[in-house]
C-alpha positions in Angstrom: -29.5 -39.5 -44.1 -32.4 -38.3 -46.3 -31.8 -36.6 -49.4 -33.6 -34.0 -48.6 -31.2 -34.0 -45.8 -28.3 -34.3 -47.7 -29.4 -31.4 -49.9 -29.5 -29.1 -47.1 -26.4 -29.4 -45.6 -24.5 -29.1 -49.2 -26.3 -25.8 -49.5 -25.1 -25.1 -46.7 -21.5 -25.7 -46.8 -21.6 -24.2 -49.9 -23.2 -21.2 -48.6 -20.2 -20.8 -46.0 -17.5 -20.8 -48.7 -19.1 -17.5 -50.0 -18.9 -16.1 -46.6 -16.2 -14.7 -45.0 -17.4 -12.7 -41.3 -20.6 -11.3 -40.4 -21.2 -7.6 -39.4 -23.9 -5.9 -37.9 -23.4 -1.9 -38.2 -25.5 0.6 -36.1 -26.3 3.5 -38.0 -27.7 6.9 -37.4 -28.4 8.5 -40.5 -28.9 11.8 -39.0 -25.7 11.8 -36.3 -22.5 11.4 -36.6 -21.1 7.8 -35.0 -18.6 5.4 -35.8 -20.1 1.8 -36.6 -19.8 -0.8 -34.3 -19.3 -4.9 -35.7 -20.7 -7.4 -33.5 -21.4 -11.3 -34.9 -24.9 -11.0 -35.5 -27.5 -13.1 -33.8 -29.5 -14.4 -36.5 -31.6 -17.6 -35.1 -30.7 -21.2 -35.6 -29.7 -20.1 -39.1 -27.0 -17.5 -37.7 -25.7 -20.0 -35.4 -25.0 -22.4 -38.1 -23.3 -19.5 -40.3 -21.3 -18.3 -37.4 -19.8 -21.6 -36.7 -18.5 -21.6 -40.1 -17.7 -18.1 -40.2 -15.1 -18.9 -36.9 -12.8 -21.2 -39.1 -12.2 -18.4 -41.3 -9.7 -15.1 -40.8 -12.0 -12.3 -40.8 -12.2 -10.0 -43.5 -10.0 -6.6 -42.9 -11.9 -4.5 -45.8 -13.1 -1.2 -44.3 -16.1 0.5 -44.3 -15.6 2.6 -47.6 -15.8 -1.4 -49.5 -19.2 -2.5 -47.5 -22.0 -1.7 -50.4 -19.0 -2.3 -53.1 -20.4 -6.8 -52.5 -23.9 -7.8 -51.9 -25.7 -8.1 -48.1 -28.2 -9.6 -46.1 -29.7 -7.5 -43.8 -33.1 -7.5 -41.5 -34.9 -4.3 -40.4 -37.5 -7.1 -38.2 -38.9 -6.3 -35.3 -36.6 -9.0 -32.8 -33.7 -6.0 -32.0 -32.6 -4.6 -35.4 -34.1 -1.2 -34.8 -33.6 0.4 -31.2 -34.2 3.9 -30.4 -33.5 5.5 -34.3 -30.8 2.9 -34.3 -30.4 0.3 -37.2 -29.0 -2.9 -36.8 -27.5 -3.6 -40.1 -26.1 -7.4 -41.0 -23.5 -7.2 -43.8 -22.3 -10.0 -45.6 -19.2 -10.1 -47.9 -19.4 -12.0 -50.8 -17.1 -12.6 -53.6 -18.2 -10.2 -56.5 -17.2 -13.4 -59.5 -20.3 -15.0 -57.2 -22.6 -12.6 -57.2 -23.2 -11.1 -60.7 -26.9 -9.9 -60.2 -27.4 -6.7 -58.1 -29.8 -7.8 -54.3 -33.0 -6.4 -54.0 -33.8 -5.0 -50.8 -37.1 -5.5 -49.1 -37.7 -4.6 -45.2 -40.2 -7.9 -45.1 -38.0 -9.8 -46.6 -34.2 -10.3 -47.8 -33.0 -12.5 -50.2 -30.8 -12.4 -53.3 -29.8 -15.1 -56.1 -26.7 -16.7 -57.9 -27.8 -16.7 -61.3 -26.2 -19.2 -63.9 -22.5 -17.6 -64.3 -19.7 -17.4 -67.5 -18.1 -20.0 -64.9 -20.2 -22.5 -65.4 -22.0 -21.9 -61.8 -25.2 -23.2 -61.7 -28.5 -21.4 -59.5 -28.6 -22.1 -56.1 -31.9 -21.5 -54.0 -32.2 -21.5 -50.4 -35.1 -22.8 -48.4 -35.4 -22.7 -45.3 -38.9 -23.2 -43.0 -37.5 -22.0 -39.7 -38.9 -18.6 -40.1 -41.1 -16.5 -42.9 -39.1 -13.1 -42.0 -35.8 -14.8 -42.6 -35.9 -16.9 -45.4 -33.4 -16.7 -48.7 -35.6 -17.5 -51.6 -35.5 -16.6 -55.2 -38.7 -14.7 -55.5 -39.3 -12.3 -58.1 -38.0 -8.5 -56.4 -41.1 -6.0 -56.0 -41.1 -4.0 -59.2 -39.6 -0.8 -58.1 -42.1 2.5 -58.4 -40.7 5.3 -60.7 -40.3 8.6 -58.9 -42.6 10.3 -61.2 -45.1 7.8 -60.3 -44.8 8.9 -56.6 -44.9 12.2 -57.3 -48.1 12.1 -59.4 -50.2 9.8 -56.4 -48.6 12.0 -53.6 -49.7 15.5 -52.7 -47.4 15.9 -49.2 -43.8 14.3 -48.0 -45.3 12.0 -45.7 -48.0 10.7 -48.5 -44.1 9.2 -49.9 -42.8 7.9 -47.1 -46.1 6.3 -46.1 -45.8 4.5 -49.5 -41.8 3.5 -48.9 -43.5 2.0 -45.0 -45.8 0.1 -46.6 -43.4 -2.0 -49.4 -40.0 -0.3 -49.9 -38.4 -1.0 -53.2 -35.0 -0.5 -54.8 -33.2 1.8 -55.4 -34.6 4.3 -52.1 -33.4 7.2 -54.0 -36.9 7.7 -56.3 -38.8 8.5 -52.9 -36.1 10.5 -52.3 -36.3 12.6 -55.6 -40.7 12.2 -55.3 -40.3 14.1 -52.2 -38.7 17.0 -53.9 -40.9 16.9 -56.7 -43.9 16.9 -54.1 -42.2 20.1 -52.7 -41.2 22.0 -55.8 -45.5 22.2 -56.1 -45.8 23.5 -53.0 -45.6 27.5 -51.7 -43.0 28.1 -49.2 -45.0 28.4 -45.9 -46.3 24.7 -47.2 -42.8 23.5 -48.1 -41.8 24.6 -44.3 -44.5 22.6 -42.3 -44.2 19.5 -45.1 -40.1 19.1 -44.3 -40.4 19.7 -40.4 -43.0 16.7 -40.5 -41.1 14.9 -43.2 -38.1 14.7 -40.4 -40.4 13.6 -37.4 -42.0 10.9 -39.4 -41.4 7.1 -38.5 -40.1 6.1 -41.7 -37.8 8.7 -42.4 -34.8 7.1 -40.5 -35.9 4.0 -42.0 -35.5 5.7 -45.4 -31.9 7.2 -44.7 -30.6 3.8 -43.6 -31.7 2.4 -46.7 -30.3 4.9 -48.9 -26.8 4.7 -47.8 -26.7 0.9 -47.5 -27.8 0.9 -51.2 -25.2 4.1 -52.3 -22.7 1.7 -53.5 -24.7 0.2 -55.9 -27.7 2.0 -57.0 -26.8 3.6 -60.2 -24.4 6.8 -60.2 -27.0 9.2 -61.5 -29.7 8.1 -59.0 -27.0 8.9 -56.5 -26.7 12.2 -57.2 -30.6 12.7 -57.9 -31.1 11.3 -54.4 -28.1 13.4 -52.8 -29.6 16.8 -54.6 -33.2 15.7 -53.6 -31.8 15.2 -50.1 -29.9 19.0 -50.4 -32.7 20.5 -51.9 -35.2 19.5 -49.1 -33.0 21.1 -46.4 -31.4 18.2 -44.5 -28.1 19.7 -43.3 -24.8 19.0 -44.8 -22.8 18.0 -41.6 -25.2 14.6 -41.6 -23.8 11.2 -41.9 -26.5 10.7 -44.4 -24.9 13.8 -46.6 -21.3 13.1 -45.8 -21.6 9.4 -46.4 -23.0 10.0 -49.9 -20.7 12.4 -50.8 -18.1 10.1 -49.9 -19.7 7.6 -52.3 -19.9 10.1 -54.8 -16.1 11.0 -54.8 -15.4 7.3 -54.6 -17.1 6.1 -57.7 -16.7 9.9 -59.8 -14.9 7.9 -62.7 -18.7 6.3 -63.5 -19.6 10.2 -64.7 -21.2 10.3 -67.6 -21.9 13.1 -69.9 -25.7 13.0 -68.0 -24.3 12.8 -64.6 -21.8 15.6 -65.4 -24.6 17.6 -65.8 -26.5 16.3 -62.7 -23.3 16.4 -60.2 -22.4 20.5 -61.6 -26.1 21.2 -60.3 -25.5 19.2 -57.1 -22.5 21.1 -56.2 -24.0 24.4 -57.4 -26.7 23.2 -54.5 -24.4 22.7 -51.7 -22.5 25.1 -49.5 -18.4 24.9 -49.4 -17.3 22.4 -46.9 -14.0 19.9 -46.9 -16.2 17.0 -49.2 -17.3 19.2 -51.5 -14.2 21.0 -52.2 -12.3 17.3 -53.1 -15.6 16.6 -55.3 -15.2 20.2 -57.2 -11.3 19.1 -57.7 -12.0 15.8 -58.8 -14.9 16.9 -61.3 -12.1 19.3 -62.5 -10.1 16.8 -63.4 -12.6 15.0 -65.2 -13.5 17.7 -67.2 -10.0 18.4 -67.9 -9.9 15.0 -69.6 -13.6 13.9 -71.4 -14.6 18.1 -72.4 -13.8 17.1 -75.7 -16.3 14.3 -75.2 -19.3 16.5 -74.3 -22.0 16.5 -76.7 -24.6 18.9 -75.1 -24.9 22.5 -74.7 -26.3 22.5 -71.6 -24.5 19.8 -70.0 -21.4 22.1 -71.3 -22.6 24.9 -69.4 -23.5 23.4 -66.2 -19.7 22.3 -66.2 -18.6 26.3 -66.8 -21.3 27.1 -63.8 -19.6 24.8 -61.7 -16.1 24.2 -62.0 -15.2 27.9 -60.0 -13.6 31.0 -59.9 -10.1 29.8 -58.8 -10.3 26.6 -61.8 -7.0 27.1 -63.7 -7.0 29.4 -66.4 -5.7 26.3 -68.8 -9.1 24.7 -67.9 -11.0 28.0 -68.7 -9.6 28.5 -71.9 -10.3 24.9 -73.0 -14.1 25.1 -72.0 -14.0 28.3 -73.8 -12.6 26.6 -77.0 -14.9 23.9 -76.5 -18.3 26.3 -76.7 -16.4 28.4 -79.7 -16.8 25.0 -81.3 -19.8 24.4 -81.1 -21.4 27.8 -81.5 -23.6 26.7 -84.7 -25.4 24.4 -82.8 -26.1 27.0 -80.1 -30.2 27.4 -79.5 -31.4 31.1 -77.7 -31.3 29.3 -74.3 -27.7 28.8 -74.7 -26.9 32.1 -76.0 -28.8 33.4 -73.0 -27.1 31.4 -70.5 -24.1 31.4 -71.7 -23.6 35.2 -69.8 -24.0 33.1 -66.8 -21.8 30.5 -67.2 -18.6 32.9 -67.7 -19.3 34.4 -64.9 -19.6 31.6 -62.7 -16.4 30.4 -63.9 -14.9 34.6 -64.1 -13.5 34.3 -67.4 -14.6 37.0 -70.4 -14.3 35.6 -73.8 -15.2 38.7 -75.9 -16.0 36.6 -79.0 -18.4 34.6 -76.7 -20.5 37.0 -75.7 -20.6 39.4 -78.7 -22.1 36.1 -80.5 -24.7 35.6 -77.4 -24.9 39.7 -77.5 -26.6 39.4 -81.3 -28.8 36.1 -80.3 -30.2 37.6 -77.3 -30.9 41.1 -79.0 -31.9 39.4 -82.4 -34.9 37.1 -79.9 -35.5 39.5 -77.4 -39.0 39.5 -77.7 -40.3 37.1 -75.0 -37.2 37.0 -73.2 -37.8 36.2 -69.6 -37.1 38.8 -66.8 -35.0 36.5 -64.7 -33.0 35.9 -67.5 -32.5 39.5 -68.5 -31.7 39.9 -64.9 -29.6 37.6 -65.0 -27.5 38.6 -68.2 -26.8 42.3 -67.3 -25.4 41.2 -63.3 -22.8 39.1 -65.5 -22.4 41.5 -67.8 -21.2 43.6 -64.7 -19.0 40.5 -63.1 -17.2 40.1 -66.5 -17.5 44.4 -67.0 -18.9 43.6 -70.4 -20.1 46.5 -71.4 -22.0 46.4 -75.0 -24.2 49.4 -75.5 -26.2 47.7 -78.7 -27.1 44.7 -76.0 -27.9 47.0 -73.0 -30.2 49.3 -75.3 -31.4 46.5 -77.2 -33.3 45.2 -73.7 -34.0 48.9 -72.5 -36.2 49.3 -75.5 -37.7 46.2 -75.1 -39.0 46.7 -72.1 -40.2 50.5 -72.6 -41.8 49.4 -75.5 -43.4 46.4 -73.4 -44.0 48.3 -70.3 -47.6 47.7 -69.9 -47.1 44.2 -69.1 -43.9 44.5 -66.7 -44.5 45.2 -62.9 -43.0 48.4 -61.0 -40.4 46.8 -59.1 -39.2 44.4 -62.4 -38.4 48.3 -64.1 -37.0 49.0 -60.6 -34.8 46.1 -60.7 -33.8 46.2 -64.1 -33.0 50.4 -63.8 -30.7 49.5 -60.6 -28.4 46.8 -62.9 -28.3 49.4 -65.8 -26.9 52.3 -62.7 -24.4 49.6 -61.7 -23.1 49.3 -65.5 -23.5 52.9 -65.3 -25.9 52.6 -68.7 -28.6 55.3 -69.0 -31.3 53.9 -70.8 -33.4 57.5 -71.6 -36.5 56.0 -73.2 -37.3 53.3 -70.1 -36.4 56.3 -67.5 -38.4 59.0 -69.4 -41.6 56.2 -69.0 -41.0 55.3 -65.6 -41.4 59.4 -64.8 -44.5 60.0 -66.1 -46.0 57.0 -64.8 -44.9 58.0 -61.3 -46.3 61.5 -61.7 -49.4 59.6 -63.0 -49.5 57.0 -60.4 -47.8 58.7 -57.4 -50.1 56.4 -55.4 -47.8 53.4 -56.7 -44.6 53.7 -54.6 -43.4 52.6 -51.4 -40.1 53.1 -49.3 -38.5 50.8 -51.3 -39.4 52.3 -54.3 -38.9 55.4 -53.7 -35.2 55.8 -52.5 -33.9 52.6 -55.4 -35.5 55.4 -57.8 -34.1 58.4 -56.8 -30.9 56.1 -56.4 -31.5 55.7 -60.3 -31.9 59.0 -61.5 -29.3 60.8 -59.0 -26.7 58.9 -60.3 -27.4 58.7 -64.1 -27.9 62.5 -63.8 -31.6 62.2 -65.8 -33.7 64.8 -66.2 -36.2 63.8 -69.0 -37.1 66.4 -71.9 -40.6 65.8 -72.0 -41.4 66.1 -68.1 -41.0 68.9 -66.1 -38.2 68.5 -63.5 -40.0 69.7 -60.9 -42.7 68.1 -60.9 -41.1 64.8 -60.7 -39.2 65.7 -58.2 -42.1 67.5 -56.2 -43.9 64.1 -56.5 -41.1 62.1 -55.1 -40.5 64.7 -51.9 -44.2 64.1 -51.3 -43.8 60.4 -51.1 -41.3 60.2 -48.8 -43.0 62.8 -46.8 -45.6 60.0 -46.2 -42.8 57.9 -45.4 -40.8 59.5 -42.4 -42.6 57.7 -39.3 -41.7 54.4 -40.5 -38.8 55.2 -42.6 -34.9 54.2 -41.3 -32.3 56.6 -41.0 -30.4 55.2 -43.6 -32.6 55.0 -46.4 -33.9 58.7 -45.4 -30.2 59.7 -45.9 -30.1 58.0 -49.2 -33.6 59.7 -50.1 -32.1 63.3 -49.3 -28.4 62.5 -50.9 -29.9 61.6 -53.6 -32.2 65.2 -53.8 -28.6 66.9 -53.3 -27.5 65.3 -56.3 -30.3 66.7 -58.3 -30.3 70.0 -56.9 -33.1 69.3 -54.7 -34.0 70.0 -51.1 -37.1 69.2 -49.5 -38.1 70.5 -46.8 -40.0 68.3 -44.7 -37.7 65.3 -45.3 -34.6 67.3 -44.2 -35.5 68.8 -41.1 -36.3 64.9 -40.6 -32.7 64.1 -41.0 -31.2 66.7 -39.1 -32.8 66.1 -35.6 -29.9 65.4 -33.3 -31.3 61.9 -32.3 -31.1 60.9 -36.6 -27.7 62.3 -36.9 -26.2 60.8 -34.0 -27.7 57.3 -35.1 -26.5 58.0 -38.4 -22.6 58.3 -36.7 -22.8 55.1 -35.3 -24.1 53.1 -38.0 -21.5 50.4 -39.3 -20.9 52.3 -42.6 -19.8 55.5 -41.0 -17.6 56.8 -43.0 -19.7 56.8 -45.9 -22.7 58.4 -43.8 -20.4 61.4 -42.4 -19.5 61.8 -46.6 -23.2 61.8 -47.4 -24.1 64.4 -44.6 -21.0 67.0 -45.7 -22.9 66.8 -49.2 -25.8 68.0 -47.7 -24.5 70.8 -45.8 -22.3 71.7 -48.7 -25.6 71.8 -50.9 -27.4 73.9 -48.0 -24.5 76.4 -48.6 -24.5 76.7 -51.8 -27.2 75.7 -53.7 -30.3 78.0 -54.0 -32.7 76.0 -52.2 -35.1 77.7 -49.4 -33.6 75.7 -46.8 -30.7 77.9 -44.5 -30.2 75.7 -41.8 -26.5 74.4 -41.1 -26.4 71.1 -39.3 -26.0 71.4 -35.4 -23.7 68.4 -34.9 -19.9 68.8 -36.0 -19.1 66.1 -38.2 -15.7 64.0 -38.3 -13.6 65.1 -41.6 -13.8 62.8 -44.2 -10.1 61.6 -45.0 -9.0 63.3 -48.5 -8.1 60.8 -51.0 -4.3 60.1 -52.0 -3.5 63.0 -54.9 -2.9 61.7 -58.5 0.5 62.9 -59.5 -1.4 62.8 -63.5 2.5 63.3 -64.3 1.4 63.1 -68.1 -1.2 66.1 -68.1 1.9 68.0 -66.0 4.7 67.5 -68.5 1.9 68.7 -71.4 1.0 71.1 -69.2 4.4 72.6 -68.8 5.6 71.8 -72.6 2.5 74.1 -73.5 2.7 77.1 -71.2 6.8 77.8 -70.3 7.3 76.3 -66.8 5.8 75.0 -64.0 5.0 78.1 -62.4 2.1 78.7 -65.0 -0.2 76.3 -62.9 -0.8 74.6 -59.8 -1.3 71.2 -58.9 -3.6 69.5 -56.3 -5.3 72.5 -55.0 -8.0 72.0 -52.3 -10.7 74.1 -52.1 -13.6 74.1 -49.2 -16.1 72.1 -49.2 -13.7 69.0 -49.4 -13.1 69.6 -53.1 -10.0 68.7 -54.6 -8.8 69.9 -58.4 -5.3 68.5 -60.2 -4.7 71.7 -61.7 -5.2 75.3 -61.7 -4.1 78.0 -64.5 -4.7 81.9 -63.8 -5.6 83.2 -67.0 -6.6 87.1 -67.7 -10.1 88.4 -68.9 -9.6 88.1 -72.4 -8.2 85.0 -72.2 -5.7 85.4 -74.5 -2.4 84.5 -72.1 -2.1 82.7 -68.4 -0.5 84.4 -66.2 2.4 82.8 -63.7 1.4 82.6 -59.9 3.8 85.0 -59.0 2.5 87.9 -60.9 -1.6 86.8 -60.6 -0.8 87.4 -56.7 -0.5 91.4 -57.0 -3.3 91.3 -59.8 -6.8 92.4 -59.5 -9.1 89.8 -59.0 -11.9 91.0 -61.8 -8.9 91.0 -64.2 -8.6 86.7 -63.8 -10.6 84.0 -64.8 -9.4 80.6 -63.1 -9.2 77.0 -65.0 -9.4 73.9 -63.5 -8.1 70.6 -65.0 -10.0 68.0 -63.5 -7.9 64.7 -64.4 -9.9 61.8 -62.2 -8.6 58.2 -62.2 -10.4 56.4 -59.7 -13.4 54.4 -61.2 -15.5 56.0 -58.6 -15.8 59.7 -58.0 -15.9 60.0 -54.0 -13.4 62.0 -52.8 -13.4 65.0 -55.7 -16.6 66.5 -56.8 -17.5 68.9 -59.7 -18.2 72.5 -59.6 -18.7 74.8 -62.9 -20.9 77.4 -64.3 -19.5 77.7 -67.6 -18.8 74.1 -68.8 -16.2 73.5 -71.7 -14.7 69.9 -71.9 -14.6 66.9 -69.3 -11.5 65.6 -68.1 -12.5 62.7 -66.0 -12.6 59.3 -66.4 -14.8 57.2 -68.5 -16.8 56.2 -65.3 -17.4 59.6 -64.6 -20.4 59.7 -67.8 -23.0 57.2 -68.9 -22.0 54.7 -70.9 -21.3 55.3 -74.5 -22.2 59.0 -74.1 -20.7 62.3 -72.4 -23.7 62.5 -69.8 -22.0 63.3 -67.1 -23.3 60.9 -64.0 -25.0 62.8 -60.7 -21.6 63.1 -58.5 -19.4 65.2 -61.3 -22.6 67.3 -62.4 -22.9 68.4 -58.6 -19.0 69.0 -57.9 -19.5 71.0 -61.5 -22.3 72.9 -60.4 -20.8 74.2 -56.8 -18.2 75.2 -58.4 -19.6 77.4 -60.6 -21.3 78.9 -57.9 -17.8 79.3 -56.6 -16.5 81.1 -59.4 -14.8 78.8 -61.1 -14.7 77.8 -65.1 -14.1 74.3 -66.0 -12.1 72.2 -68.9 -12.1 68.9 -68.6 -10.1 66.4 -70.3 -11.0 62.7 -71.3 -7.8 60.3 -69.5 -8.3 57.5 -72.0 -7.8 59.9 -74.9 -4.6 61.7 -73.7 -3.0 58.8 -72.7 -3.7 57.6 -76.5 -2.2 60.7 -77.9 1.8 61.2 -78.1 3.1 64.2 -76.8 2.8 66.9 -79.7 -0.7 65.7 -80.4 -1.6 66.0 -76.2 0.2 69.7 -76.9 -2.4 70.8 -79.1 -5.0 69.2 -78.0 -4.4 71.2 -74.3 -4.0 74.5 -76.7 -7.3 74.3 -78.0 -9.1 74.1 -74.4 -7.4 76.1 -73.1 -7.3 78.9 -75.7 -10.9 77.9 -77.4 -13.4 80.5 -76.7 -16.3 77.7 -76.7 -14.7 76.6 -74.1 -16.7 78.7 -71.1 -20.2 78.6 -72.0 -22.7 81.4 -70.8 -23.4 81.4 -66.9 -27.7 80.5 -67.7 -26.7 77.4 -69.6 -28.3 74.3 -68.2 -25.9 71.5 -67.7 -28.3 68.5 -68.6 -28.8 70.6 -72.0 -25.3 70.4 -73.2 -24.4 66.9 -71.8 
């Protein structure tokens, strides 16, 4: 026998000692299947392998340990790929054999045995049956760097036509091109480009290759390929998307402090399914145990975006710790995102964000709008509510206003209502550049504004009321034909609110047709509310409209009486008795008040209920106690001609003043038309005071002559 001979068959018996079965997988990346092994029917070559493969047991490892050992697959022509089907050969080999990582080529497969610690020496196979299956130990294509792509490519298919022509390891920088390709391009673009990306030839191709390589491509170009892959829209129930998750989970304890911060934006990317739940818990638990290890900021707060709501609280408080720490090495960008990040993870750390609160303020110049946006929405998750911060960005932008669009004030105006913040100097601009630019707003626009000023009860000094408001009727005028009846019952609740009732607009609303649509509308309840507001403010209010609606509306339900047993026990300490006052009196009009007190002209003594009965009415003045403790006035409103003291909640103003917000002003206002004086008390002060204190304090409303203003004073004035 020649040596050459004699060679041959040495390699390969020593080939077969390496292998212990062969297993060809069918795989479609895109469906969900179960693989199927088969011997695989390699040519002569195979044969030979097989033979040996027989005398040994075949391996029992599953599926999850395939990519853990090297392969040798074949994507050729001769029945590896039917019908989107891959014919996948893997091999097992020992890991102590096999210490460099196989390059992957779909011309080619080969991989090589590289001197060991062993004492193993190379081994080379040759073999001239056939050029597309031959094992050499040529130098592997020099893999192409994603940026690289994603510089030469303009579309999706410009990369996969570059992975067709010579892929190269790892698969997952075409991957990550492709969404660097699509990040450039606008939306209707990015559409088209992924619906051809999908019916490409190559793209199955592609998926194949980037699960048989998940198990040993490097962790973070797993998850760069697997948030490529999310970001470009392929759905999450995929074998391609499940498989890599799977992988992800499997090999989590090869996180680094980079790939903590890559897998926190992968799973802030996906949607909540079974996989991604176990991959939240385990990234839990690895927080739990290296966050004394993280050395970033950033990565820091990707971990706080990501971990969840429902985390434990003993994990909240350490992450919490952890950025207390390292406060002195905070930039603006973490100051600013750091709003974000409790909130994602719903936990307020009041030291935390009055630190962030002074950065931001003390850099607000230049301070992006999506970030301001993005700082007050947490501020109202966490309800963090810092007036230096919120007027600290007001005045920015009113001093910036020129080079901010309409609908960023808009949008900016509707977080500061939801805070319940009334930022004068940015409202008081925004009105006399509508009244200067009328022209300028749209539907849209037009009911999110009166939305605005409505609720934060704004009349600005320097404009006439009006006129601002005329300006707005007239807009939504031009509106009604292609205006829903929603939104035109917002417009005209929100006029109500403001003492406002334009013609046009509500003869609009109250057409039968509008009304009735308006009744079945999924929000009902709150649609009947709106509509007894409006024909309470037909009834009441001086306006030139004298029109009752048609349609009998459904009662709204009255809300569940406060017992206020504090204010009571004060109440009857202070005047003798309980027969001094009333409680939970409804009026008409769906008005509600805690307490009433029957007090003569001079208002020097109240008078009990049973004696005020047989008295003249000219000789009594009525006082209400309005003690609110709902967070949001809906079932009580506010009537009052002569205004003393507020006793509401401290919902019921503006923040950090006693502006009294739209709903109260109204109930205030119908009831002085009604007849009725006013004293309201503050809840969070009389449940600070002790009882003697909260005695006096009742006496001096009560009895204080400043205490019922004249009938002509304005009630934006004194608030």
């Amino acid at each position: 026998m020649s040596d050459k001979a004699c060679s041959f068959l040495w390699n390969l018996r020593q080939f077969s000692t390496l292998v212990s079965t062969s297993r060809t997988v069918k795989l479609n990346p895109l469906g969900f299947c179960r693989p199927n092994f088969v011997y695989s029917n390699w040519k002569l070559r195979n044969r030979l392998l097989n033979d040996f493969g027989n005398k040994i047991q075949p391996s029992r490892s599953s599926v999850r340990y395939l990519f853990q050992d090297a392969f040798i697959f074949n994507l050729g022509a001769d029945g590896f790929q039917t019908k989107g089907r891959s014919m996948l050969t893997v091999f097992t080999v020992d890991r102590q054999l096999c210490p460099r990582r196989p390059s992957f080529d779909s011309r080619r497969s080969f991989f090589s045995i590289g001197a060991h610690s062993n004492g193993f020496n190379k081994v080379n196979f040759h073999h001239e049956v056939s050029n597309e299956n031959v094992l050499t130990s040529e130098t592997k294509p020099t893999p192409i760097s994603y940026r690289k792509l994603s510089q030469e490519c303009n579309s999706l298919n410009d990369v996969l036509d570059e992975f067709s022509k010579a892929p190269t390891f790892p698969s997952s920088n075409y991957f990550t091109a492709m969404w660097t390709v699509a990040k450039r391009l606008s939306d209707d673009q990015k559409h088209c480009e992924k619906q051809l990306m999908v019916s490409h030839p190559a793209f199955n191709q592609l998926c194949e290759h980037i699960m048989r390589e998940a198990k040993i491509m490097h962790y973070d170009h797993l998850l760069f390929s697997l948030h490529a892959i999310v970001k470009l829209g392929i759905p999450q129930n995929t074998l391609l998307v499940q498989t890599l998750l799977r992988v992800i989970q499997e090999r989590i304890n090869e996180c680094d402090q980079k790939c903590l911060s890559v897998l926190s934006a992968l799973l802030g990317a996906m949607e909540p399914c079974k996989n991604v739940h176990v991959l939240q818990a385990g990234l839990r638990i690895l927080v739990d145990q290296q966050v004394w290890k993280i050395k970033h900021v950033f990565t820091l707060q990707a971990v706080m975006k990501c971990i969840g709501k429902d985390a434990p609280i003993a994990l909240k408080r350490k992450l919490e710790m952890k950025a207390l720490s390292e406060l002195d090495r905070f930039s603006i960008l973490n100051s600013q995102h750091m709003f974000e990040a409790l909130a994602a993870m719903n936990h307020r750390s009041l030291t935390l964000l009055n630190e962030c609160s002074k950065t931001v303020i003390d850099n607000i110049h230049g301070c992006p709008f999506k970030v301001m946006l993005n700082i007050l929405q947490s501020c109202k998750d966490l309800r963090y509510y810092n007036s230096y911060l919120f007027e600290g960005i007001a005045d920015y932008v009113a001093a910036t206003y020129d080079i901010w669009k309409l609908k960023h004030v808009i949008f900016l105006l509707l977080l500061f209502e939801n805070l319940g913040f009334r930022p004068v100097g940015m409202m008081d601009l925004l009105m006399k550049k509508i009244v200067e630019q009328p022209e300028s707003l749209d539907v849209k626009n037009i009911v999110s504004i009166l939305h605005v000023y409505s609720s934060l009860n704004h009349v600005c000094k320097y404009q006439n009321k009006e006129h601002f408001l005329d300006v707005m009727a007239s807009a939504l005028t031009g509106c009604l034909y292609h205006i829903s009846s929603e939104n035109l019952l917002n417009a005209v609740y929100s006029f109500c609110l403001m003492n406002y009732l334009p013609l046009a607009p509500v003869n609009h609303l109250l057409q039968k047709e509008v009304i009735s649509e308006l009744l079945r509308a999924d929000d009902t309840e709150r649609n009947v509310h709106k509509l007894h507001v409006l024909d309470t403010c037909i009834k009441l209010d001086n306006t030139p409209y004298h029109k009752a609606i048609d349609l009998a509306l459904p009662q709204v339900p009255p809300a569940p009486p406060d017992p206020n047993t504090k204010v009571a026990e004060v109440l009857s300490r202070l005047l003798g008795g309980g027969g001094y006052f009333s409680k939970n009196v409804q009026l008409p009009h769906n008005y509600c008040i805690d307490f009433e007190i029957r007090m003569d002209t001079n208002r020097s003594r109240v008078l009990p209920f049973s004696n005020t009965d047989a008295t003249s009415a000219t000789d009594i003045q009525r006082v209400f106690f309005f003690v609110f403790d709902l967070p949001v006035l809906v079932s009580c409103s506010s009537l009052w001609r002569q205004v003393a003291m507020l006793c509401v909640p401290r919902a019921a103003y503006c923040w950090g003043s006693s502006h009294p917000r739209g709903f109260l002003a109204m109930k205030m206002r119908h009831l002085n038309v009604m007849g009725f004086h006013v004293i309201l008390v503050n809840n969070w002060e009389m449940n600070k005071l002790e009882m003697e204190d909260a005695v006096t304090f009742l006496k001096t409303k009560i009895y204080s002559v400043e205490a019922l203003p004249t009938a002509d004073t304005n009630l934006q004035s004194v608030c």
